[in-house]
N, C-alpha and C positions, 0 to 999 in steps of 0.2 A: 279219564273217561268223563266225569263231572263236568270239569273245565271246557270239555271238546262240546258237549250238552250244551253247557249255558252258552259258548260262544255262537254255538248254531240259531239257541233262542233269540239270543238276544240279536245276531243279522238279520231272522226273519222280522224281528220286531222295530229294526233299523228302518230295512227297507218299508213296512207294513205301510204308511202311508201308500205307496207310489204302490206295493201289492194291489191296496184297493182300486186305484182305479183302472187296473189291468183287469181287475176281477169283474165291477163294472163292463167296461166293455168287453169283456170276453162272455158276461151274460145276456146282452145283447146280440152278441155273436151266436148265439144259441140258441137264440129265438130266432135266427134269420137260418137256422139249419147247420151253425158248426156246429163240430165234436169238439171234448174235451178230452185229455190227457193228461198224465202226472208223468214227467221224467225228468229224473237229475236233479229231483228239488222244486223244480219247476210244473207251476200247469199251465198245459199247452191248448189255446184256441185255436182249431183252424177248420180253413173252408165255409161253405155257405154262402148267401148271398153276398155276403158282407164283404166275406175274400173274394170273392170273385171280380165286385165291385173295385177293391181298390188295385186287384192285379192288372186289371183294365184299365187305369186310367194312365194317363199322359204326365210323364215325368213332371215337375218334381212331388206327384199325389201318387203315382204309385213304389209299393215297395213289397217287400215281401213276407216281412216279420217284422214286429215291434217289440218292445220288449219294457215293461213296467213293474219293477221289483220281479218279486217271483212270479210274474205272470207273464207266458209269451204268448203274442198275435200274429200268427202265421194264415197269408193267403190261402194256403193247400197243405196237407200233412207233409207233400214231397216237400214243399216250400222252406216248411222248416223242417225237415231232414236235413235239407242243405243247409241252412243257416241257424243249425243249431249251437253247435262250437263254438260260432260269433255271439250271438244270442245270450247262451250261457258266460261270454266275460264279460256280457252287461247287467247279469243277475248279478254276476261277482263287485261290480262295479256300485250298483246301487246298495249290495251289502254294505262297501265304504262308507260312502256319501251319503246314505236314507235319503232324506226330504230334502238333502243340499242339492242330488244327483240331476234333478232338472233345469234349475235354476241354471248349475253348473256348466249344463249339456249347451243348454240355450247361449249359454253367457260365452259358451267358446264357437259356438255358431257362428254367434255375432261378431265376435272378434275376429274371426274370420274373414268374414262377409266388408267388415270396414278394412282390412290389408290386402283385401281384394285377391283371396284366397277362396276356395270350393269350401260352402258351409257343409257340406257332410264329409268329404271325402279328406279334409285339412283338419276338423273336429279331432282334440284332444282324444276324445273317447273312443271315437271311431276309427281311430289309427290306433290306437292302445290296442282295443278288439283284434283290428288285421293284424297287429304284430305280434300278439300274443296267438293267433291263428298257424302264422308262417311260420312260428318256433318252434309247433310240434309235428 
């Protein structure tokens, strides 16, 4: 029970960096009319102008959810309904990684992007996520 405690402290404190600037924009979010939510570990921003702005825009600026340590940014609460289970194995992800997890993110974008591969859809993480999706 101790051990299961500290390991949880110490992922929220892993991630903590990249939490804050979820927290960040997600309080921006809030001043533009999102709501806020706690689930799974996670607080959930969504809606508002902010979401609405980005569910609007023209590939590749719009999306649906983001997701920065314990913090997810969802367009609309359906938004992330649906892309919560994804979402969530990027919480689990950035527990790993903390402060390496963007860098990381980035870095296999790119490597992508130069083998002349889909920066999102070929992304290490991003395929980690769907595959860890499709398994359950």
């Amino acid at each position: 029970m101790v051990v299961s405690l500290v390991r949880r402290i110490a992922a929220y404190a892993w991630a903590g960096p990249n939490t804050l600037l979820g927290l960040g924009a997600g309080l921006v979010m809030l001043v533009f009319g999102a709501a806020a939510t706690r689930i799974q570990g996670a607080i959930e921003f969504s809606g508002g102008a902010i979401g609405l702005f980005f569910a609007s825009r023209l590939r590749p600026f719009r999306f649906q959810a983001v997701t920065f340590g314990h913090v997810i940014l969802g367009t609309s609460a359906a938004a992330l309904a649906g892309a919560r289970e994804h979402e969530q194995v990027h919480v689990r992800q950035y527990e790993r990684w903390g402060p390496l997890f963007l860098p990381a993110y980035f870095a296999s974008s790119a490597w992508q992007l130069i083998i002349g591969r889909h920066v999102y859809h070929d992304n290490y993480f991003e395929r980690q996520a769907v595959e860890s999706c499709a398994q359950r």
